[in-house]
PyMOL Python script that loads the backbone (N, CA, C, O; Angstrom):
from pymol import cmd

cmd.read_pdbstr("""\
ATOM      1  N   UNK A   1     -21.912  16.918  16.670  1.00  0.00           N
ATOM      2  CA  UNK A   1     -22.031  15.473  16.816  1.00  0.00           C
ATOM      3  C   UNK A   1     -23.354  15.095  17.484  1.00  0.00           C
ATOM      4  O   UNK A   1     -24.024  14.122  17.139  1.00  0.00           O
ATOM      5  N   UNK A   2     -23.736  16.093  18.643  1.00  0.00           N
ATOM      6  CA  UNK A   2     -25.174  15.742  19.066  1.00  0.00           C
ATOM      7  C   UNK A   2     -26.180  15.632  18.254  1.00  0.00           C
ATOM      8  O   UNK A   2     -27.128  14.873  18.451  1.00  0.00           O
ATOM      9  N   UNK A   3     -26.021  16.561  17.042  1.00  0.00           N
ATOM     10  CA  UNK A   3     -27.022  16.578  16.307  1.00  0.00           C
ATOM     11  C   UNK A   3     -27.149  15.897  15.095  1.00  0.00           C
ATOM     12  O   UNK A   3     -27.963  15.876  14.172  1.00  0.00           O
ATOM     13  N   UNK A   4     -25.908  15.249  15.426  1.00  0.00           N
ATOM     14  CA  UNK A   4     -25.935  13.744  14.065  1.00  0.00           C
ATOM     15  C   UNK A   4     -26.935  12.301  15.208  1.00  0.00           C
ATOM     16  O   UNK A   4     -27.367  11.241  14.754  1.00  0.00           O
ATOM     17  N   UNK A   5     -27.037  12.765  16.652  1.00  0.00           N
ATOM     18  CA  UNK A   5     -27.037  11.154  16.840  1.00  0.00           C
ATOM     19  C   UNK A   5     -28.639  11.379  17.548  1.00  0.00           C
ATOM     20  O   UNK A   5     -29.430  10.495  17.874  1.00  0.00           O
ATOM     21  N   UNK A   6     -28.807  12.932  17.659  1.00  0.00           N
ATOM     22  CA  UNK A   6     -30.700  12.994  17.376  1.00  0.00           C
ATOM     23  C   UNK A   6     -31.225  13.162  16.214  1.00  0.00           C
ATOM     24  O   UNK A   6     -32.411  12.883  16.043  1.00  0.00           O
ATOM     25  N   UNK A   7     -30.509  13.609  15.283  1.00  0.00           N
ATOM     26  CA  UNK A   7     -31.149  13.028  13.559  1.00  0.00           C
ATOM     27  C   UNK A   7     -31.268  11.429  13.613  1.00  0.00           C
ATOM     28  O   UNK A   7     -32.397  11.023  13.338  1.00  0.00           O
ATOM     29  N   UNK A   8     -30.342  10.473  13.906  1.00  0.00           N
ATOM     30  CA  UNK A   8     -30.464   9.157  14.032  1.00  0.00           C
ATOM     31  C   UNK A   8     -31.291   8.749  14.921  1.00  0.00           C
ATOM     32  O   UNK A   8     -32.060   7.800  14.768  1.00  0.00           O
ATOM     33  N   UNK A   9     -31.161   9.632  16.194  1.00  0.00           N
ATOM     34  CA  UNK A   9     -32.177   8.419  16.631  1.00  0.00           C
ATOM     35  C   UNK A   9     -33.916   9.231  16.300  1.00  0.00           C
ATOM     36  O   UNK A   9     -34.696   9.094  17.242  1.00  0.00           O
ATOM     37  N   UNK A  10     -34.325   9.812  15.373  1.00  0.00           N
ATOM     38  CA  UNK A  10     -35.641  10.315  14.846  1.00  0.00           C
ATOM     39  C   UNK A  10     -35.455   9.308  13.989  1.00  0.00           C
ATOM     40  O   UNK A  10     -36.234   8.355  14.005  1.00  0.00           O
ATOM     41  N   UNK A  11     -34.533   9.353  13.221  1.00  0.00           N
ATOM     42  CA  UNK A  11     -34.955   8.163  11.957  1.00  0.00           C
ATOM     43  C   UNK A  11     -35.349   7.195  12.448  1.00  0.00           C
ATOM     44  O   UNK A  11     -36.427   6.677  12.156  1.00  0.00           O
ATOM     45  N   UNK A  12     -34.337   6.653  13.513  1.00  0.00           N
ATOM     46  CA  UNK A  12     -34.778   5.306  13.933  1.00  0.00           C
ATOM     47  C   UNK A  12     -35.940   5.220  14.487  1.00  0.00           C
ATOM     48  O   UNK A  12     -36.289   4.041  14.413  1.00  0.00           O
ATOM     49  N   UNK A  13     -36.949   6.026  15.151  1.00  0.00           N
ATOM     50  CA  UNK A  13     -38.062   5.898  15.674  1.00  0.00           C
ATOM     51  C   UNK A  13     -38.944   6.075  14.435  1.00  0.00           C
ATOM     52  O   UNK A  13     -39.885   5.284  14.374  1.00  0.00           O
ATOM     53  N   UNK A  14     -38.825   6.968  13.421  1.00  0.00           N
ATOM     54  CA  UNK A  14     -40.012   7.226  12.089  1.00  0.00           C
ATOM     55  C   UNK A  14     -39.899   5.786  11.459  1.00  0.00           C
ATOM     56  O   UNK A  14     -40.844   4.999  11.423  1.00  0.00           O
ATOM     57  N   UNK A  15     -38.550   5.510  10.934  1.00  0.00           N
ATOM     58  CA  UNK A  15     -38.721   4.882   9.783  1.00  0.00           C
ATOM     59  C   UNK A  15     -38.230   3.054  10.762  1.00  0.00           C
ATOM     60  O   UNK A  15     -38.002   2.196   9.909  1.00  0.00           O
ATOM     61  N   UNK A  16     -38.127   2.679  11.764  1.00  0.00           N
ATOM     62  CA  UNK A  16     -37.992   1.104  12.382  1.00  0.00           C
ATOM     63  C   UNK A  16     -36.151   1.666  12.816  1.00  0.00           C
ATOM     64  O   UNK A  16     -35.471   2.463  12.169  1.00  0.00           O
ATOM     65  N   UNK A  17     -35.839   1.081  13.820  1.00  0.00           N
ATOM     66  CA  UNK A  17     -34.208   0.590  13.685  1.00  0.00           C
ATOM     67  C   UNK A  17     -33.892  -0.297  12.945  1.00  0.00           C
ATOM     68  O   UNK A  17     -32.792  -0.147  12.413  1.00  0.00           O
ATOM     69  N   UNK A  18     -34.518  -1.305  12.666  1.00  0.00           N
ATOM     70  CA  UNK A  18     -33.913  -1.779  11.498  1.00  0.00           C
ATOM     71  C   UNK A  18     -33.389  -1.938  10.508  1.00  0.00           C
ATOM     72  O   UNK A  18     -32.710  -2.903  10.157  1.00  0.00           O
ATOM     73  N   UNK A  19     -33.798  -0.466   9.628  1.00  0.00           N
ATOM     74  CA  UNK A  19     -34.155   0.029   8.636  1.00  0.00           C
ATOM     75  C   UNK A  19     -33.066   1.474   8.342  1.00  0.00           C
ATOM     76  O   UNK A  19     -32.982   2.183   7.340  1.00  0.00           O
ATOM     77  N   UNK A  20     -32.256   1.545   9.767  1.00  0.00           N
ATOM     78  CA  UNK A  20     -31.392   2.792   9.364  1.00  0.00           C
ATOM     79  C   UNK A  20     -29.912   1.802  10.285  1.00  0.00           C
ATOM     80  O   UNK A  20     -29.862   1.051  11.259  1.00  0.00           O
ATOM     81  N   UNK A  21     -28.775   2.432   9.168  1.00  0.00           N
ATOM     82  CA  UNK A  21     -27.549   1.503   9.489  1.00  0.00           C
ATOM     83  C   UNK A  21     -26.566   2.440  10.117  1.00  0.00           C
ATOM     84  O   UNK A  21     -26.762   3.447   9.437  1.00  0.00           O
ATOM     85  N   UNK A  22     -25.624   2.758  10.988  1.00  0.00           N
ATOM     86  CA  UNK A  22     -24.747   3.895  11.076  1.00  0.00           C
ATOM     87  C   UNK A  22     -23.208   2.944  10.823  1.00  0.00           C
ATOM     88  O   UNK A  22     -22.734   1.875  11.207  1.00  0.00           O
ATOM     89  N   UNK A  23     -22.798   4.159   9.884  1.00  0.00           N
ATOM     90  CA  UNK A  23     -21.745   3.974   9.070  1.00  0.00           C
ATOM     91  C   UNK A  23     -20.337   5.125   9.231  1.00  0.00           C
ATOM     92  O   UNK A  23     -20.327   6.206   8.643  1.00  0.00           O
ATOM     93  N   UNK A  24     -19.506   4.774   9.891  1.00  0.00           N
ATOM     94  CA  UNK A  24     -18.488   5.375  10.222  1.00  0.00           C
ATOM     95  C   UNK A  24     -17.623   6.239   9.382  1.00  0.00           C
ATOM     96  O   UNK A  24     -16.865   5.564   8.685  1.00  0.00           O
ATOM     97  N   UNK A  25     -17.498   7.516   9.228  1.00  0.00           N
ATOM     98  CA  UNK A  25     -16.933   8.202   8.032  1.00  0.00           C
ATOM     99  C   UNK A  25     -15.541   8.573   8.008  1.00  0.00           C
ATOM    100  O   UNK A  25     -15.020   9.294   7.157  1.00  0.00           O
ATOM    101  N   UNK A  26     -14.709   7.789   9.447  1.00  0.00           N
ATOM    102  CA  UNK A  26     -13.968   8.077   9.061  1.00  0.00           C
ATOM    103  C   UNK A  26     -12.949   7.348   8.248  1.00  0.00           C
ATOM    104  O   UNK A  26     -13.190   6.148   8.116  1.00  0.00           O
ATOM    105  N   UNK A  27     -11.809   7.819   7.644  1.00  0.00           N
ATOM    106  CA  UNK A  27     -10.639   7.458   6.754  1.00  0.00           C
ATOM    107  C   UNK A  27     -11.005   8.195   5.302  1.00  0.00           C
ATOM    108  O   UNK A  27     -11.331   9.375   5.175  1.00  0.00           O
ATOM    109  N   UNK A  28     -10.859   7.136   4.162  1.00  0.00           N
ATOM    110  CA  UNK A  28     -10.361   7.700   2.885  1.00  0.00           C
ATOM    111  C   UNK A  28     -12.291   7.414   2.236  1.00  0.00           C
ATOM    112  O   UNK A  28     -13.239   6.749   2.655  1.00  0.00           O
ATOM    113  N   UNK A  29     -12.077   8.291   1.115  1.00  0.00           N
ATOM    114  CA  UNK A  29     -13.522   8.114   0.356  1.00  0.00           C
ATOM    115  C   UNK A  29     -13.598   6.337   0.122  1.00  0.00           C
ATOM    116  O   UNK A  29     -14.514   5.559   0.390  1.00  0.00           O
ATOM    117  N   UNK A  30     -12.507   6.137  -0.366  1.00  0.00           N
ATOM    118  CA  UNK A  30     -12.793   4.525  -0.983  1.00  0.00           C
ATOM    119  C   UNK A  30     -13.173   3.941   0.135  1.00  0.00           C
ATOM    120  O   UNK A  30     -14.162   3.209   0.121  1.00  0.00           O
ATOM    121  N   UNK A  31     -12.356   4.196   1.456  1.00  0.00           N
ATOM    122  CA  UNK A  31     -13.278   3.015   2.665  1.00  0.00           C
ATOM    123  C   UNK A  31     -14.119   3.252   3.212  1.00  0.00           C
ATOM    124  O   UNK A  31     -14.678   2.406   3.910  1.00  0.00           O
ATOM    125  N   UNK A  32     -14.510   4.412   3.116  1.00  0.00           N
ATOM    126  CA  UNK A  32     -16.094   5.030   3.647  1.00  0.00           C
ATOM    127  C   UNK A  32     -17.033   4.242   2.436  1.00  0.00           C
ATOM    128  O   UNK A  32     -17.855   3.361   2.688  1.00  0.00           O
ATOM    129  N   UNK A  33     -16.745   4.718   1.188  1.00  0.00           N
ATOM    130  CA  UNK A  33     -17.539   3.894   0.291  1.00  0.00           C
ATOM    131  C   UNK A  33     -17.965   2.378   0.046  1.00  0.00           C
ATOM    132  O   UNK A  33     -19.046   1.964  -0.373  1.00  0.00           O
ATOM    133  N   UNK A  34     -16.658   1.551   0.476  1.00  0.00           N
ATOM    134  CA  UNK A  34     -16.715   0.134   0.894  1.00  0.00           C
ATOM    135  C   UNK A  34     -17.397  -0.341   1.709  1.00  0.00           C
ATOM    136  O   UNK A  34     -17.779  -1.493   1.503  1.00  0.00           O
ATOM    137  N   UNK A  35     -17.963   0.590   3.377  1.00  0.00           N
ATOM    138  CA  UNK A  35     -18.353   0.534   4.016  1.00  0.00           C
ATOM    139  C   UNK A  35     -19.397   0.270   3.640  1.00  0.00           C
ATOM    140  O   UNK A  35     -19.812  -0.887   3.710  1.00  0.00           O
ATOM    141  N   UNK A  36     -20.236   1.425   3.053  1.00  0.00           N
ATOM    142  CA  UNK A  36     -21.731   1.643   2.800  1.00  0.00           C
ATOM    143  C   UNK A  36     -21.956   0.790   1.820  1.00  0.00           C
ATOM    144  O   UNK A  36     -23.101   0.358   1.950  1.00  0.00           O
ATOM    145  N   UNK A  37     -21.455   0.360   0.954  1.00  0.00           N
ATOM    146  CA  UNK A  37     -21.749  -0.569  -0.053  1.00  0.00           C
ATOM    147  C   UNK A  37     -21.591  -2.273   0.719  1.00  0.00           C
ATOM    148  O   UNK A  37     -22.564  -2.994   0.939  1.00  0.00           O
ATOM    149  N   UNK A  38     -20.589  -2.530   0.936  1.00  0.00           N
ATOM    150  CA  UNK A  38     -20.865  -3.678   1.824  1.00  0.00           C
ATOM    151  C   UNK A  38     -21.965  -4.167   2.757  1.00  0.00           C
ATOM    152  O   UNK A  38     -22.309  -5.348   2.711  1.00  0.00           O
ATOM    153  N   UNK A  39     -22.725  -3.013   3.891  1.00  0.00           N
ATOM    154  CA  UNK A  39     -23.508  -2.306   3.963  1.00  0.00           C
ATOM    155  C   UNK A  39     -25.619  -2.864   3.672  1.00  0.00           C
ATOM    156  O   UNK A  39     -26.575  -3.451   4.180  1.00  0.00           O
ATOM    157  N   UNK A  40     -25.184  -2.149   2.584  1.00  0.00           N
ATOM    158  CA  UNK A  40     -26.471  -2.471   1.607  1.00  0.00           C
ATOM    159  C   UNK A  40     -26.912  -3.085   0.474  1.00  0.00           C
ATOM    160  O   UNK A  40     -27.996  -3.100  -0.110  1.00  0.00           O
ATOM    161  N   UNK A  41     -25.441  -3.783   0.210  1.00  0.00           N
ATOM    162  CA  UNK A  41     -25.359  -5.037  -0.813  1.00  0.00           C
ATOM    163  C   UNK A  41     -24.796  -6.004  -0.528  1.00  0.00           C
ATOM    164  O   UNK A  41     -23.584  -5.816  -0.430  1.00  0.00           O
ATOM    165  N   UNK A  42     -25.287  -7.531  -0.237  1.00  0.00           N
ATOM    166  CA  UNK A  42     -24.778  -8.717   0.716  1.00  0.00           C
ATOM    167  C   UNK A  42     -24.053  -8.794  -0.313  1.00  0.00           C
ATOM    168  O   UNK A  42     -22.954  -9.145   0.116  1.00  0.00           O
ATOM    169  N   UNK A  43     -23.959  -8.622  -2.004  1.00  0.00           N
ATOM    170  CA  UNK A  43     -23.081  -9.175  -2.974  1.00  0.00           C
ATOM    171  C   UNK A  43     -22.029  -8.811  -3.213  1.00  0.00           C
ATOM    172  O   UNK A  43     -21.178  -9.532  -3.734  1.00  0.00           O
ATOM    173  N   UNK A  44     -21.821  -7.386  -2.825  1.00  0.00           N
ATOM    174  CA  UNK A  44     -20.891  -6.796  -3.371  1.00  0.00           C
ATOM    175  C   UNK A  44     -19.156  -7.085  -3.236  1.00  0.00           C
ATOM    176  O   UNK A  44     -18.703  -7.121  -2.092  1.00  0.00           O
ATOM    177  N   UNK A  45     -18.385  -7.249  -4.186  1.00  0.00           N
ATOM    178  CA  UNK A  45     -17.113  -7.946  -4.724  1.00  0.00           C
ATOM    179  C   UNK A  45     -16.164  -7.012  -3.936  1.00  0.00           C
ATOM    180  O   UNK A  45     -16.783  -5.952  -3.846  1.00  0.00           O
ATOM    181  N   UNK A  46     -15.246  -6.911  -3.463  1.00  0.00           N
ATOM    182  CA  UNK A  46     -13.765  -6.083  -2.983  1.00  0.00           C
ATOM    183  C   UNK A  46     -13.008  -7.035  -3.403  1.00  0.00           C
ATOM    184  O   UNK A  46     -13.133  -8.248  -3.235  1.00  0.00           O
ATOM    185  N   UNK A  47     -11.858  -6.186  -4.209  1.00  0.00           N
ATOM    186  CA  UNK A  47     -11.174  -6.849  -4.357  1.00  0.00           C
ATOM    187  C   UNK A  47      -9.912  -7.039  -3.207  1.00  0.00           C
ATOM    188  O   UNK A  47      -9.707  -6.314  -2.233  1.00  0.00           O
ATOM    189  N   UNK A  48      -8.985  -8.478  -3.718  1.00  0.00           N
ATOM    190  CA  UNK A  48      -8.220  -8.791  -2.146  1.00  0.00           C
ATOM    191  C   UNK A  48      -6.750  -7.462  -2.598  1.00  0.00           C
ATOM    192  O   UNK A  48      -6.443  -7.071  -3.725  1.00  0.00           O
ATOM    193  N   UNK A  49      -6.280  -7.164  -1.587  1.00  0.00           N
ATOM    194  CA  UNK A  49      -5.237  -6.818  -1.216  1.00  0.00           C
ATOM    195  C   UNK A  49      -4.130  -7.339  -2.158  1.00  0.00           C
ATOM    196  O   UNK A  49      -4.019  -8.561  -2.263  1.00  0.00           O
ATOM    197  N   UNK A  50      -3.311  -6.542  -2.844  1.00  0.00           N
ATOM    198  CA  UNK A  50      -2.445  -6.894  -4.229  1.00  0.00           C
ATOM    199  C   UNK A  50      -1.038  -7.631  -3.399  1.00  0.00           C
ATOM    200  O   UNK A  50      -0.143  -8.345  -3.850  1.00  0.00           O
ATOM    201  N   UNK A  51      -1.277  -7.147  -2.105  1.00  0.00           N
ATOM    202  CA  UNK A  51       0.098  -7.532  -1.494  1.00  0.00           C
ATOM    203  C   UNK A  51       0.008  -9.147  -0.905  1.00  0.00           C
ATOM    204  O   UNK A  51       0.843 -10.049  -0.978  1.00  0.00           O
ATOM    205  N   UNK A  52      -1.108  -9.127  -0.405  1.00  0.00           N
ATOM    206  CA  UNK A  52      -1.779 -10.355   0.012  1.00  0.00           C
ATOM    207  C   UNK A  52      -1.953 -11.481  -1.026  1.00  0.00           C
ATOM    208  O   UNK A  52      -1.816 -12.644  -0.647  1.00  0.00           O
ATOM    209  N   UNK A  53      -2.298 -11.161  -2.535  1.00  0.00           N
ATOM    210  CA  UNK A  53      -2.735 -12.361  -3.135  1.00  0.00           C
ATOM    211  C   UNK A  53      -1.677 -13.112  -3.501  1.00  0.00           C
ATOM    212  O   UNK A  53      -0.888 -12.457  -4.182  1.00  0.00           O
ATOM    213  N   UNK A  54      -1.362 -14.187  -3.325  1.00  0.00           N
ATOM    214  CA  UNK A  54      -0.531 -15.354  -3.744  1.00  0.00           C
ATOM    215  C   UNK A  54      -0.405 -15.744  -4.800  1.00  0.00           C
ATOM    216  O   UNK A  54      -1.528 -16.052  -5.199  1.00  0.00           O
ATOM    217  N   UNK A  55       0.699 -16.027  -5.927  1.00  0.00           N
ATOM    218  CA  UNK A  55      -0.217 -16.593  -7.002  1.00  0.00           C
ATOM    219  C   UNK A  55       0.772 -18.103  -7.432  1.00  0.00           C
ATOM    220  O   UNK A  55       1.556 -18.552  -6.596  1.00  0.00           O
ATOM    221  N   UNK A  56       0.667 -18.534  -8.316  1.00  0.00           N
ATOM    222  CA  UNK A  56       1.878 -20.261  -8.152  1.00  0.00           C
ATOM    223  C   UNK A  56       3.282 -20.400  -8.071  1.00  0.00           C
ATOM    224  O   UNK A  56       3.979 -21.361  -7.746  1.00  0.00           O
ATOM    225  N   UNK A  57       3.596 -19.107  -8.476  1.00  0.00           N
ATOM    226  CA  UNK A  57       4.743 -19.185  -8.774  1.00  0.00           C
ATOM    227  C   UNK A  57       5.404 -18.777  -7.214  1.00  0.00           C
ATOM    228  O   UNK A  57       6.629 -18.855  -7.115  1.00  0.00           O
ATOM    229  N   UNK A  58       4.550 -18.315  -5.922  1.00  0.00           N
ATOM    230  CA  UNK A  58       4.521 -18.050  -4.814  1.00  0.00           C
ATOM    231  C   UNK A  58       4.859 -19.130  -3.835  1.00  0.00           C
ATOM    232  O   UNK A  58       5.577 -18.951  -2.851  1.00  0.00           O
ATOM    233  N   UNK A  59       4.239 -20.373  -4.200  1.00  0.00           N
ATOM    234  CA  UNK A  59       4.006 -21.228  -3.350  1.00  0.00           C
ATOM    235  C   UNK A  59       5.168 -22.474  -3.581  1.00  0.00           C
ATOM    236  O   UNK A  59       5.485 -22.890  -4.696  1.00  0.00           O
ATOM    237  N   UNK A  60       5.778 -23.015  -2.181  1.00  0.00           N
ATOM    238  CA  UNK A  60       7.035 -24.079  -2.479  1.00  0.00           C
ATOM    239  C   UNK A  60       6.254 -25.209  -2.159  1.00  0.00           C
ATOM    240  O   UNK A  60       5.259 -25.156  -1.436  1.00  0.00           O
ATOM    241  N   UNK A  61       6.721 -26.292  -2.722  1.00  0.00           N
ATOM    242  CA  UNK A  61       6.404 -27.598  -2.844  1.00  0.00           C
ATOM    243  C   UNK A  61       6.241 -28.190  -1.342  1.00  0.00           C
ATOM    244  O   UNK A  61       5.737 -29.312  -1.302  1.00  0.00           O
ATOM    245  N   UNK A  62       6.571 -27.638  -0.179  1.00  0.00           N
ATOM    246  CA  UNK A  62       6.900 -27.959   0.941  1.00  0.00           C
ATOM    247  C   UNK A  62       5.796 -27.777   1.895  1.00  0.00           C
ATOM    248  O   UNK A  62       5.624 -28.444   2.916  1.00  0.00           O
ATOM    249  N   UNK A  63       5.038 -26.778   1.452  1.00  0.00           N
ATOM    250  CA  UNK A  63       3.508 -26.164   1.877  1.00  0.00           C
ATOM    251  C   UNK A  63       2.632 -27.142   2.009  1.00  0.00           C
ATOM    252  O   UNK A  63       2.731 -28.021   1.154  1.00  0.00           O
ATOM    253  N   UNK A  64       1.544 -27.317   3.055  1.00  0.00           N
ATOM    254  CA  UNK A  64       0.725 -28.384   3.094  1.00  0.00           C
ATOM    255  C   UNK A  64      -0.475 -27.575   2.128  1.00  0.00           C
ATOM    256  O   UNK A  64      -1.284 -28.292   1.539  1.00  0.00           O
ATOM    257  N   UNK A  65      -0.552 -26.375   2.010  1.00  0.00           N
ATOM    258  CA  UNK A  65      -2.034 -26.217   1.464  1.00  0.00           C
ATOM    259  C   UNK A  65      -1.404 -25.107   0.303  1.00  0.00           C
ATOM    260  O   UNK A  65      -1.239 -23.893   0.426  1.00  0.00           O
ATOM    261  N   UNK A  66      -1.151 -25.902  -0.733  1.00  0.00           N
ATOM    262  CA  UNK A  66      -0.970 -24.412  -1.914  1.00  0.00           C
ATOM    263  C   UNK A  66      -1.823 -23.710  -2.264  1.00  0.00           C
ATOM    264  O   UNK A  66      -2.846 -24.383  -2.386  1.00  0.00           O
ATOM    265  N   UNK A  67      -2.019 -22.491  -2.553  1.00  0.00           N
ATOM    266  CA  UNK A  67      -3.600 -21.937  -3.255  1.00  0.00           C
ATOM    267  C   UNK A  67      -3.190 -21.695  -4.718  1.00  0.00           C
ATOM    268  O   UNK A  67      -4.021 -21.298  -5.535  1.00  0.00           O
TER     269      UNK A  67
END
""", "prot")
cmd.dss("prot")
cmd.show_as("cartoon", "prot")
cmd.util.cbc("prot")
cmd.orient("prot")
């Protein structure tokens, strides 16, 4: 581990801190990957949570804000 965080901090002195991001590896490939892509692309799409999304047939008439 020491020698992950003096590789980082050389980068950060060669190449700016700005310019190098540290990105946490742990959990599953897909959220390590989400990470780094989120990351280094302001655009990039995730999709929402299948359990989370709502859809009309979800929502009662009684709700102030239907989606």
């Amino acid at each position: 581990m020491t020698m992950i965080k003096t590789a980082a901090t050389v980068l950060k002195e060669a190449i700016g801190e700005e310019n190098v991001k540290e990105v946490s590896i742990e959990g599953s490939i897909k959220d390590v990957y989400n990470r780094i892509r989120t990351l280094i692309d302001p655009f990039f799409i995730r999709c929402d949570d299948e359990a989370m999304v709502r859809v009309t047939g979800d929502v009662n008439e009684e709700e102030d804000d239907p989606i």
